[in-house]
C-alpha positions, -999 to +999 in steps of 0.1 A: -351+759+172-367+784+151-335+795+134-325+760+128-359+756+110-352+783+089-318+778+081-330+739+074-355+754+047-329+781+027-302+755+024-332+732+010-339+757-014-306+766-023-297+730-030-331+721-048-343+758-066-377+738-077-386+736-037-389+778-043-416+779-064-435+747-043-426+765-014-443+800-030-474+779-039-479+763-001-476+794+017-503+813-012-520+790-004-521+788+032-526+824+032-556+827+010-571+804+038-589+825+065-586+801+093-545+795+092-547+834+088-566+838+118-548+807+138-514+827+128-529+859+146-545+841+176-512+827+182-495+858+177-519+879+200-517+851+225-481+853+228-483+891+238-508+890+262-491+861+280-464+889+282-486+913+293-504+894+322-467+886+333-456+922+333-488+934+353-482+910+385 
């Protein structure tokens, strides 16, 4: 699903080159937020220790 995302969003910008610079200006955005940066890494660190309790069973 992810890689379908993706490729969704490069052929967008290949077809419409104004989408890059909109696209540039979302994600600046969203990064100069702390709480979507911290919601990223929750998410991210949640993922791994759902791994981790798995492995340890």
């Amino acid at each position: 699903m992810k890689a379908i995302l993706f490729g969704v969003s490069l052929g967008l910008l290949l077809l419409w080159p104004a989408a890059l610079s909109l696209t540039i200006e979302v994600l600046a955005y969203l990064v100069a937020q702390p709480l979507t940066v911290a919601f990223a890494l929750g998410l991210a660190a949640g993922a791994q220790l759902h791994r981790a309790r798995r492995w340890a069973r």
